[in-house]
TIMI-2910 file (N, C-alpha, C, CB; in pm, 1 decimal, decimal comma, always signed):
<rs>
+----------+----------+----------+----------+----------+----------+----------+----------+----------+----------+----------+----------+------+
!      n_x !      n_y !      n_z !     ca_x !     ca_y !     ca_z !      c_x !      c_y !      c_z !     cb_x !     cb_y !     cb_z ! resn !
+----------+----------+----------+----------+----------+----------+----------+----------+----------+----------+----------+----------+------+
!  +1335,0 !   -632,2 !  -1098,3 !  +1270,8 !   -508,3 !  -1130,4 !  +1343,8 !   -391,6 !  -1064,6 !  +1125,5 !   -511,9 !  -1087,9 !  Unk !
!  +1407,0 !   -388,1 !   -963,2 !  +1443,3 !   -275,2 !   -862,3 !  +1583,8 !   -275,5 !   -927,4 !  +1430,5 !   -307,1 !   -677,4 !  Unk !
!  +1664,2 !   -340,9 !   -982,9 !  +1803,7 !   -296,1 !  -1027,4 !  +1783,7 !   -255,0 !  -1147,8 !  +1914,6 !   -396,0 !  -1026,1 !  Unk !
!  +1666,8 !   -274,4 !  -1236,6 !  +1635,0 !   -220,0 !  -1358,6 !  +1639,1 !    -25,6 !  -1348,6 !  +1473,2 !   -293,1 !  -1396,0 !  Unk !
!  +1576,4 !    +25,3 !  -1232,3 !  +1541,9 !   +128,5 !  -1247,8 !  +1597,5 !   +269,6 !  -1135,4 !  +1411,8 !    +93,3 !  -1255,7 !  Unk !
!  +1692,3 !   +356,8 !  -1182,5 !  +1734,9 !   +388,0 !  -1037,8 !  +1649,8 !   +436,7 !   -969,6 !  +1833,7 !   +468,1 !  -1020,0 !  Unk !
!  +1532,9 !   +523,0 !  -1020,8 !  +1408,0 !   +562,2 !   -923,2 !  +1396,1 !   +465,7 !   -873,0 !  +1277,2 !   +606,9 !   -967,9 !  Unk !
!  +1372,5 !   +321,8 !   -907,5 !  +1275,0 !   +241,0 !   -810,6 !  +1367,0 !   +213,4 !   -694,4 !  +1209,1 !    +92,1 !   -877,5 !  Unk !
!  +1480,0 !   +237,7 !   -712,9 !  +1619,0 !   +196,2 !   -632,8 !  +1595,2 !   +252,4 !   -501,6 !  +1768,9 !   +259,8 !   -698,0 !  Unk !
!  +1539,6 !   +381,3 !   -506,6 !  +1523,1 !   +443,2 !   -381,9 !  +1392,3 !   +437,4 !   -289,2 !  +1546,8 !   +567,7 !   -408,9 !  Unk !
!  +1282,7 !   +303,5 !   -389,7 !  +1221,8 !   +228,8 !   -275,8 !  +1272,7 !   +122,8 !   -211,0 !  +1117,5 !   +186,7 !   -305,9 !  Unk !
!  +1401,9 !   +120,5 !   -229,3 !  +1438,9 !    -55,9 !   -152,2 !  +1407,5 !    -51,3 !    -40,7 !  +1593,5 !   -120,4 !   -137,3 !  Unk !
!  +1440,2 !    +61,1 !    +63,4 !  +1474,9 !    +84,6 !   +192,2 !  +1308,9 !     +5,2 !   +278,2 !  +1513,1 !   +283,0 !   +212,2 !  Unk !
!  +1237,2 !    +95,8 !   +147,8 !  +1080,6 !    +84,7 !   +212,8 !  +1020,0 !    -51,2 !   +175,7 !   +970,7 !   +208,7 !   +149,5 !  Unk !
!  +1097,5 !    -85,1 !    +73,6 !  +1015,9 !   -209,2 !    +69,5 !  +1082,8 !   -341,4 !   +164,4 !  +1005,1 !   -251,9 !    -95,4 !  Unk !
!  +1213,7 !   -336,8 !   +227,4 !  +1277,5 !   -449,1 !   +260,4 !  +1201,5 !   -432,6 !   +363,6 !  +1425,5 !   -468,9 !   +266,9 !  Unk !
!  +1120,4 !   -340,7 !   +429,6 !  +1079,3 !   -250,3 !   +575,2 !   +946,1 !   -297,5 !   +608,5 !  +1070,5 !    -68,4 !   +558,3 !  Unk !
!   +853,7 !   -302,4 !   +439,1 !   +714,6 !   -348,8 !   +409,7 !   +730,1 !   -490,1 !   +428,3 !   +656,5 !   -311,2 !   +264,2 !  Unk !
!   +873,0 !   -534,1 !   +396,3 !   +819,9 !   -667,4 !   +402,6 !   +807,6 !   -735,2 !   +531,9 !   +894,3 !   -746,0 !   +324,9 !  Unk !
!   +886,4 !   -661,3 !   +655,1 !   +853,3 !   -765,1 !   +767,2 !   +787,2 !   -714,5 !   +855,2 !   +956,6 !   -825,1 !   +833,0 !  Unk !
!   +660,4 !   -611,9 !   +797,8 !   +570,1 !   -566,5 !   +865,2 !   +466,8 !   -645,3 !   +859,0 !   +545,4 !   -454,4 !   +838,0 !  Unk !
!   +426,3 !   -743,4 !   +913,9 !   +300,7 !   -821,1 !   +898,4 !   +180,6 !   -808,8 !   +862,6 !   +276,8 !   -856,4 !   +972,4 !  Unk !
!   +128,7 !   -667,7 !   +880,2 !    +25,1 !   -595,8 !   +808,9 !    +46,4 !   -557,3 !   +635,1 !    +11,7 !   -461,9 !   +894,5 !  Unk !
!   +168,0 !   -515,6 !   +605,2 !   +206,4 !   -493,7 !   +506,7 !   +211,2 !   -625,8 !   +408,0 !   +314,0 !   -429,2 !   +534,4 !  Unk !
!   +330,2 !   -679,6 !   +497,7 !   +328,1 !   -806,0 !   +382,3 !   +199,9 !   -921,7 !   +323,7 !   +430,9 !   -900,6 !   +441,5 !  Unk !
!    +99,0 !   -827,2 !   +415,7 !    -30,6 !   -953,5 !   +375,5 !    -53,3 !   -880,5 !   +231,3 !   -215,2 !   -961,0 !   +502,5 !  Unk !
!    -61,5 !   -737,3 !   +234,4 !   -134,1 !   -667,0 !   +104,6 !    -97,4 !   -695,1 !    -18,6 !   -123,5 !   -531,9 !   +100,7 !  Unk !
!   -107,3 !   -661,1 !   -173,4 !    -16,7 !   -717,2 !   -268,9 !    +38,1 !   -526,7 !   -271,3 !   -101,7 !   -822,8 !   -440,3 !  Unk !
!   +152,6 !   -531,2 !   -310,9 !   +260,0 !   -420,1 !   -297,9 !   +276,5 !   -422,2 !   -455,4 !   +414,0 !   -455,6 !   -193,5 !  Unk !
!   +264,5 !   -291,8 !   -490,0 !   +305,0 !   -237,5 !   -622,4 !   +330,9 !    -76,4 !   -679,6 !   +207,8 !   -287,2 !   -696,5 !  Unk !
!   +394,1 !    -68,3 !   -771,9 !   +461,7 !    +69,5 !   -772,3 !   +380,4 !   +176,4 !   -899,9 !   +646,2 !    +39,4 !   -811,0 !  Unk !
!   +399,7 !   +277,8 !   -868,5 !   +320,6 !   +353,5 !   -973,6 !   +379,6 !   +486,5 !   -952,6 !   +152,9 !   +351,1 !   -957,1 !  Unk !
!   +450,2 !   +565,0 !  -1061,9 !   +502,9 !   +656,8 !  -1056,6 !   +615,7 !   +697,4 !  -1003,5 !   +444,7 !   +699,8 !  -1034,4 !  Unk !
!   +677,5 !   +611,4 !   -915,4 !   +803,3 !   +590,5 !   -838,8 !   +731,9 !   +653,7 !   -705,6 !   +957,8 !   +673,8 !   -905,0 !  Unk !
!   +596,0 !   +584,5 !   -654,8 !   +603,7 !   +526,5 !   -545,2 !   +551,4 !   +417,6 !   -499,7 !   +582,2 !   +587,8 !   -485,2 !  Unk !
!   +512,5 !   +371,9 !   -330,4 !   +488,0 !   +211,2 !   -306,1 !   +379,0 !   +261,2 !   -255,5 !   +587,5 !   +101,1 !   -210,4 !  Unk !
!   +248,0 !   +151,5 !   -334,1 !    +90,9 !   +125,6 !   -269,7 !    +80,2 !    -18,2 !   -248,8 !    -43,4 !   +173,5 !   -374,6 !  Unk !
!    -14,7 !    -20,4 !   -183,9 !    -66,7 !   -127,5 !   -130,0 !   -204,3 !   -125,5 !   -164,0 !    -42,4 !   -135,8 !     +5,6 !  Unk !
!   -237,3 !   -263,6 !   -238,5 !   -342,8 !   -318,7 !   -276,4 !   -429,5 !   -431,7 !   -182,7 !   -300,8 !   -365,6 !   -390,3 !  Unk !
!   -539,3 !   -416,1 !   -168,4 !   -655,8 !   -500,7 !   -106,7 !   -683,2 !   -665,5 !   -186,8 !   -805,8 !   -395,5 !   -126,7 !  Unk !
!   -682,6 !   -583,6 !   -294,9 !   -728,3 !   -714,0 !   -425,8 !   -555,1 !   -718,0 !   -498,9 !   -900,4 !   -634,2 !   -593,4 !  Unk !
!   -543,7 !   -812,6 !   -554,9 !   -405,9 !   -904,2 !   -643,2 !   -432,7 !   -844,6 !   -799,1 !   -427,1 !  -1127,5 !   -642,6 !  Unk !
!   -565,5 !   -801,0 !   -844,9 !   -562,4 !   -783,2 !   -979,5 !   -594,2 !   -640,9 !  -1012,9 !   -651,6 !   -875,7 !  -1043,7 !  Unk !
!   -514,8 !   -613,4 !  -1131,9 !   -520,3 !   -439,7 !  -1177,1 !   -679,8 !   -429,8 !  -1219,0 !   -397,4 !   -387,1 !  -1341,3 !  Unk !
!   -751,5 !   -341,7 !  -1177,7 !   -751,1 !   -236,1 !  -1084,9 !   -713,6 !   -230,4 !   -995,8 !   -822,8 !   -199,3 !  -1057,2 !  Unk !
!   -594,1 !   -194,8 !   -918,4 !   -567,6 !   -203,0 !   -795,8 !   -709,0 !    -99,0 !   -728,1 !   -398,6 !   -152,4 !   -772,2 !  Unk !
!   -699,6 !   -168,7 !   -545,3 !   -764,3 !    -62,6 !   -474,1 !   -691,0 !    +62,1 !   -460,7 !   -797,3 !   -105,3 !   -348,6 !  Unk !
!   -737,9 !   +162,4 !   -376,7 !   -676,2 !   +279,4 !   -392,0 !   -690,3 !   +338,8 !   -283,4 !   -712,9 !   +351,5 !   -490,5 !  Unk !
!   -737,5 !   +303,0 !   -194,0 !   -781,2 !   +329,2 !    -47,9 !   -704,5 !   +297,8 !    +74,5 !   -892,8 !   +264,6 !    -27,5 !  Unk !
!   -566,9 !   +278,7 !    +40,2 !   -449,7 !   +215,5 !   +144,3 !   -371,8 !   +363,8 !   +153,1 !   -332,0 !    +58,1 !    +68,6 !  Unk !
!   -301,3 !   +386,7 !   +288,4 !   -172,1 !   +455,6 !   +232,1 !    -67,0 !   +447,6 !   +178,3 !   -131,5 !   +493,1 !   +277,4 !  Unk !
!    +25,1 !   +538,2 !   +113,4 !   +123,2 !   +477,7 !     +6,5 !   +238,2 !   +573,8 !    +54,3 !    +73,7 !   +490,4 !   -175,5 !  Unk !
!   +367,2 !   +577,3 !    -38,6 !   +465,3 !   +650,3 !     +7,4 !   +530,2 !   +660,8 !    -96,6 !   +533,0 !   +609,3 !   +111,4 !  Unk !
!   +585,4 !   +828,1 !    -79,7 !   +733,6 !   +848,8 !   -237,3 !   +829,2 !   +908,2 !   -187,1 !   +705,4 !   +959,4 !   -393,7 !  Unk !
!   +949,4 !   +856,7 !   -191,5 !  +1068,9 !   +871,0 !   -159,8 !  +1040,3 !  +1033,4 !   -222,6 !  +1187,5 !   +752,9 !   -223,2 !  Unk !
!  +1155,0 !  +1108,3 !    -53,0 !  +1210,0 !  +1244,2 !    -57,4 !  +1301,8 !  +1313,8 !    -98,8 !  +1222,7 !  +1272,9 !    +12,8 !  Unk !
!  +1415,0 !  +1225,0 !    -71,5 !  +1555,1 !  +1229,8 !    -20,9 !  +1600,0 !  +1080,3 !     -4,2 !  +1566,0 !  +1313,7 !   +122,0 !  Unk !
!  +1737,3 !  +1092,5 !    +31,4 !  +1777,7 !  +1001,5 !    +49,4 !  +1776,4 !   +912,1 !   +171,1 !  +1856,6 !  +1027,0 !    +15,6 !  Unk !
!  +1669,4 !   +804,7 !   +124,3 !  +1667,8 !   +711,8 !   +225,9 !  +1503,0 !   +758,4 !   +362,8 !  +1857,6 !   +730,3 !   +299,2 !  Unk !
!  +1467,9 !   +898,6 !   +309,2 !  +1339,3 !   +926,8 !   +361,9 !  +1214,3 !   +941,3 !   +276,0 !  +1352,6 !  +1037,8 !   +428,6 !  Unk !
!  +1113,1 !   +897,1 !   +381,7 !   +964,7 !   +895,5 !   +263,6 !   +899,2 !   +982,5 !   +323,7 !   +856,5 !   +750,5 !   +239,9 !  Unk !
!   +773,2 !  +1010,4 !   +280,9 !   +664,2 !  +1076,9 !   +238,1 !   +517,7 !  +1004,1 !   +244,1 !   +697,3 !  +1113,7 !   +107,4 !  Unk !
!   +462,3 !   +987,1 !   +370,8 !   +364,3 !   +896,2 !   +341,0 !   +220,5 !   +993,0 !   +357,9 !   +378,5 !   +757,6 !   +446,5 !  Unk !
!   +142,7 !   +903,7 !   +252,6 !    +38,8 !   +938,7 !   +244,8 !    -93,1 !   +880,2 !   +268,8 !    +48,9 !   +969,7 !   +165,1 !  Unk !
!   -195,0 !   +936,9 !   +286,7 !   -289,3 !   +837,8 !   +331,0 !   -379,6 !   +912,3 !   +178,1 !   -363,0 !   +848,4 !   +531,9 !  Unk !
!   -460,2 !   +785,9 !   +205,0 !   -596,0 !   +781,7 !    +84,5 !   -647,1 !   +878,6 !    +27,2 !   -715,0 !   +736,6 !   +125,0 !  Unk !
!   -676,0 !  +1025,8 !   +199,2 !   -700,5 !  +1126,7 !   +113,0 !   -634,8 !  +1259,3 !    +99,2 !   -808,5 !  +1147,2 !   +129,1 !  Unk !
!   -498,5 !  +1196,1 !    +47,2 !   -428,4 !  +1247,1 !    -31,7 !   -340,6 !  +1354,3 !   +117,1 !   -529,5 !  +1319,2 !   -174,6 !  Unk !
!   -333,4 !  +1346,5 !   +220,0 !   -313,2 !  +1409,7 !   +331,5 !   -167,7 !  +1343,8 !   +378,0 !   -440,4 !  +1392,1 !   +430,9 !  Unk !
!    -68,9 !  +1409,8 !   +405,4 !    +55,5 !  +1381,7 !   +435,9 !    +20,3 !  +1307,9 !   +594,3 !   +158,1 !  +1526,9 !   +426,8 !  Unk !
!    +97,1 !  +1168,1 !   +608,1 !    +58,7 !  +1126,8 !   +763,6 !   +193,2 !  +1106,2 !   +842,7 !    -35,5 !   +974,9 !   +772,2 !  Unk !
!   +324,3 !  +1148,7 !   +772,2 !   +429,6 !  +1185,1 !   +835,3 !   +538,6 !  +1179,1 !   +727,5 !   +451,1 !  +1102,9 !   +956,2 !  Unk !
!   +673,1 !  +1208,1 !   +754,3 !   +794,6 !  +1192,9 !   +682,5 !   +922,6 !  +1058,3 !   +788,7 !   +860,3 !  +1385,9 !   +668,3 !  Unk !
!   +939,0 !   +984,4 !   +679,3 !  +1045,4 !   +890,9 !   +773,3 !  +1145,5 !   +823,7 !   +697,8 !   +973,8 !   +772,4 !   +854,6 !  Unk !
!  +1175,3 !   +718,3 !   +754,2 !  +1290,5 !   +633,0 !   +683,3 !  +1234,7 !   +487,8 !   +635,4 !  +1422,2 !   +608,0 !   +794,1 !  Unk !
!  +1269,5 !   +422,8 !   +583,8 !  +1211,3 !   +284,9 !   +564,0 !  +1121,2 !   +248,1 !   +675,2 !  +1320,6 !   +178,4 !   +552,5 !  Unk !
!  +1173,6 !   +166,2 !   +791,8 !  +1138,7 !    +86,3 !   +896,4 !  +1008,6 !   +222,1 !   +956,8 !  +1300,0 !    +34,5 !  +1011,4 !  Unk !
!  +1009,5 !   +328,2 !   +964,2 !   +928,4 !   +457,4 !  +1045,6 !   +785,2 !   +460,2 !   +921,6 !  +1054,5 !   +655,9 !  +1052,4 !  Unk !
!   +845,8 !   +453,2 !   +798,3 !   +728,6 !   +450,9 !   +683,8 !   +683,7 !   +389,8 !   +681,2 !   +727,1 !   +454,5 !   +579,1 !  Unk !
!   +720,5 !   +233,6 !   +698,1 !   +651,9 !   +125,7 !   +694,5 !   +534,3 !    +98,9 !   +793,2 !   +739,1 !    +36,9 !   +702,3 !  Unk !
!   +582,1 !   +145,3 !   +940,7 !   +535,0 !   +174,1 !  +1088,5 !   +417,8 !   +304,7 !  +1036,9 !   +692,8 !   +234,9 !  +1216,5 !  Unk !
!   +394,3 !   +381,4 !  +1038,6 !   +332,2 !   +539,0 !   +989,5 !   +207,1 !   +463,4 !   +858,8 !   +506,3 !   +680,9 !   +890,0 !  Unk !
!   +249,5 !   +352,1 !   +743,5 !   +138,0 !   +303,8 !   +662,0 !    +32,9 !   +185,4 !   +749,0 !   +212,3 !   +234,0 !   +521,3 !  Unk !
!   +119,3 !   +136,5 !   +838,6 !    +44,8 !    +23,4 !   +877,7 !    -27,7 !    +88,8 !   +998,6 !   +136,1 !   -112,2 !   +910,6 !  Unk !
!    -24,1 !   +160,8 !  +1052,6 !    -59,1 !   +232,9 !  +1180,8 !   -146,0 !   +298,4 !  +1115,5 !    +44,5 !   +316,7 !  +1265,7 !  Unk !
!   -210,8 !   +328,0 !   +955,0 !   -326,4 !   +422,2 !   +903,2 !   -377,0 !   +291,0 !   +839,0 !   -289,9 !   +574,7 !   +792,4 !  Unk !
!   -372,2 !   +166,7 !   +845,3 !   -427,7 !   +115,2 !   +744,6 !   -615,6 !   +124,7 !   +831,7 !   -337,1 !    -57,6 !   +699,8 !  Unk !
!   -679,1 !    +29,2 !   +743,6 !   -815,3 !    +88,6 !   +834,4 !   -866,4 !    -38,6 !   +881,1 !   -948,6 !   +181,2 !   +742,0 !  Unk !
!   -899,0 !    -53,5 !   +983,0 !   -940,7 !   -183,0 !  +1090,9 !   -950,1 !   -296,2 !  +1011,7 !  -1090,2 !   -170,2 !  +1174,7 !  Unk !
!  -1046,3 !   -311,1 !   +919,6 !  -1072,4 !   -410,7 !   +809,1 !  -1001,3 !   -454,9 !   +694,3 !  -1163,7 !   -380,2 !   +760,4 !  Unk !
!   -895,0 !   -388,5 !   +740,2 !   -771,7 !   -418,3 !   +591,0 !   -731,8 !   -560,7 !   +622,6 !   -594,0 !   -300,8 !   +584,5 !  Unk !
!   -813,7 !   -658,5 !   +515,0 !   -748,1 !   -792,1 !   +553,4 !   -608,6 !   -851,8 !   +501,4 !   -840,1 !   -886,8 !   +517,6 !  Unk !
!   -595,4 !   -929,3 !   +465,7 !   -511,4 !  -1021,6 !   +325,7 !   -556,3 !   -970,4 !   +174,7 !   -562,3 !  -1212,3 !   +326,9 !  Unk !
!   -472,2 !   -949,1 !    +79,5 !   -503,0 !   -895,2 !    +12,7 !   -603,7 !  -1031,0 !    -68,7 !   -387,5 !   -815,7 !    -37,3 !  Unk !
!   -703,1 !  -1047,9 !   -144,1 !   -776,3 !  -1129,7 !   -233,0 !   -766,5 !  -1133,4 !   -347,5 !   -875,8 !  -1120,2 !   -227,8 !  Unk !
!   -733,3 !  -1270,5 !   -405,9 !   -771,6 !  -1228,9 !   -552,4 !   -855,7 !  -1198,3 !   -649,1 !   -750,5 !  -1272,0 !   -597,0 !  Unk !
!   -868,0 !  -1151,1 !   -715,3 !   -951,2 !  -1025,5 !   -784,6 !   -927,5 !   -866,5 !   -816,3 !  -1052,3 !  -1015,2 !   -712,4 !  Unk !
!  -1002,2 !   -786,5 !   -874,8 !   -991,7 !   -648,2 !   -930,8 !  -1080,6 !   -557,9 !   -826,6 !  -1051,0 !   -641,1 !  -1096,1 !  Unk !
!  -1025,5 !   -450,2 !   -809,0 !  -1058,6 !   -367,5 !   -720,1 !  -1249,2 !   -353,1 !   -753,4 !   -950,8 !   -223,0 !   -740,6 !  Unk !
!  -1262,5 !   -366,8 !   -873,3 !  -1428,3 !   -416,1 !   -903,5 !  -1502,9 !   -520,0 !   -820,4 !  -1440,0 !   -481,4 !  -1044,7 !  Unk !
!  -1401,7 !   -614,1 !   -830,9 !  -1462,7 !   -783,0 !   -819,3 !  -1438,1 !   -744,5 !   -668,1 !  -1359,3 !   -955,2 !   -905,1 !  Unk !
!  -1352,8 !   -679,8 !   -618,0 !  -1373,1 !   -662,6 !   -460,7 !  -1531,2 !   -604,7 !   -441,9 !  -1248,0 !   -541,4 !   -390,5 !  Unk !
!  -1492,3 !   -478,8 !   -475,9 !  -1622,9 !   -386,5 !   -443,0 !  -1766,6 !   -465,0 !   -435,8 !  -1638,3 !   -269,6 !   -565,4 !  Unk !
!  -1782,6 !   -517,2 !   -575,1 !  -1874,2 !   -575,7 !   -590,7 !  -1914,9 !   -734,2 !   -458,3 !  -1844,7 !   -597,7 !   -741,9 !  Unk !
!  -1817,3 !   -809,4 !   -411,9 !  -1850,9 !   -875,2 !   -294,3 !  -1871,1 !   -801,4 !   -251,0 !  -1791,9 !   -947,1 !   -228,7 !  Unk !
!  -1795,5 !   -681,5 !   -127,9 !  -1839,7 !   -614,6 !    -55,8 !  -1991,7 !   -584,7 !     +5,1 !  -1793,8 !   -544,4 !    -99,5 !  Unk !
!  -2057,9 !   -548,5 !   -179,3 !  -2159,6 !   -532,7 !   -224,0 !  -2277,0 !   -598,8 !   -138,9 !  -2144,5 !   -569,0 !   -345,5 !  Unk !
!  -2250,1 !   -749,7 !   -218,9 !  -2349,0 !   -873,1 !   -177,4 !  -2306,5 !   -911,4 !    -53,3 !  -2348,3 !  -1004,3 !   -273,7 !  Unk !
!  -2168,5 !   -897,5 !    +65,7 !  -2196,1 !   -919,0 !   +164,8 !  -2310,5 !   -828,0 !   +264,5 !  -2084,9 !   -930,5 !   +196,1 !  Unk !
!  -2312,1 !   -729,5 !   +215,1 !  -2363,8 !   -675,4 !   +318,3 !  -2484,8 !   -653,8 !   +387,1 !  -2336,3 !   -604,3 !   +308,1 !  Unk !
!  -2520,1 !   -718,6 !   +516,2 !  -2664,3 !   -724,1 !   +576,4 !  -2767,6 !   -631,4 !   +510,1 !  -2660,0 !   -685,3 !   +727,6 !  Unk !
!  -2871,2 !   -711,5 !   +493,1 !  -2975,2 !   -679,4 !   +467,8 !  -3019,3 !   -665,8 !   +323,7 !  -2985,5 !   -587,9 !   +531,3 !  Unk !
!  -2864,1 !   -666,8 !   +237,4 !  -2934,1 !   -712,1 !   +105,3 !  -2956,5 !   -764,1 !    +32,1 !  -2941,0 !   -697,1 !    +54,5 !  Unk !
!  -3079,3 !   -803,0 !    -47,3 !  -3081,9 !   -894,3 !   -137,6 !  -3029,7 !   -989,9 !   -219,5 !  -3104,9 !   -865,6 !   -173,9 !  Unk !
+----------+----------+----------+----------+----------+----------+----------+----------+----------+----------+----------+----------+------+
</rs>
């Protein structure tokens, strides 16, 4: 997929970076618009509640958090460091299912209801 496209070309940096971030590499990783999010759940709907990043320049990103708020500018290995350092306490392994089929457990785990 990444030699197919030269935009996507200029996520390599971040993704070779995502991958040996241990927080990162649990999530499922996917691209949208020519940039990199991170998903909770494996199936489209992705979640949307992770931070993500879009290449600047060359070889620097742009990361963003959920709401929509810049949480620094870096290089691969610094972006990767800057997403996992905002992810939010409970960000587990990503699960399989749709950002629905998440929500909806969520739902029925939670104390006290029915």
């Amino acid at each position: 997929m990444l030699q197919a496209s030269p935009q996507l070309l200029k996520l390599r940096p971040l993704i070779d970076a995502a991958i040996t971030e241990p927080h990162l590499s649990q999530l499922f990783p996917y691209t949208s618009m020519i940039t990199l999010r991170f998903s909770r759940c494996t199936g489209y709907p992705y979640t949307r509640d992770l931070p993500w990043a879009r290449p600047i320049d060359e070889g620097r990103y742009q990361v963003i958090g959920p709401d929509r708020k810049e949480l620094g500018v870096a290089d691969g290995p610094g972006s990767a460091a800057l997403i996992a350092d905002a992810l939010p306490s409970d960000c587990g392994p990503a699960v399989a299912g749709t950002a629905y089929s998440l929500r909806d457990q969520l739902r029925d785990d939670t104390p006290g209801r029915p």
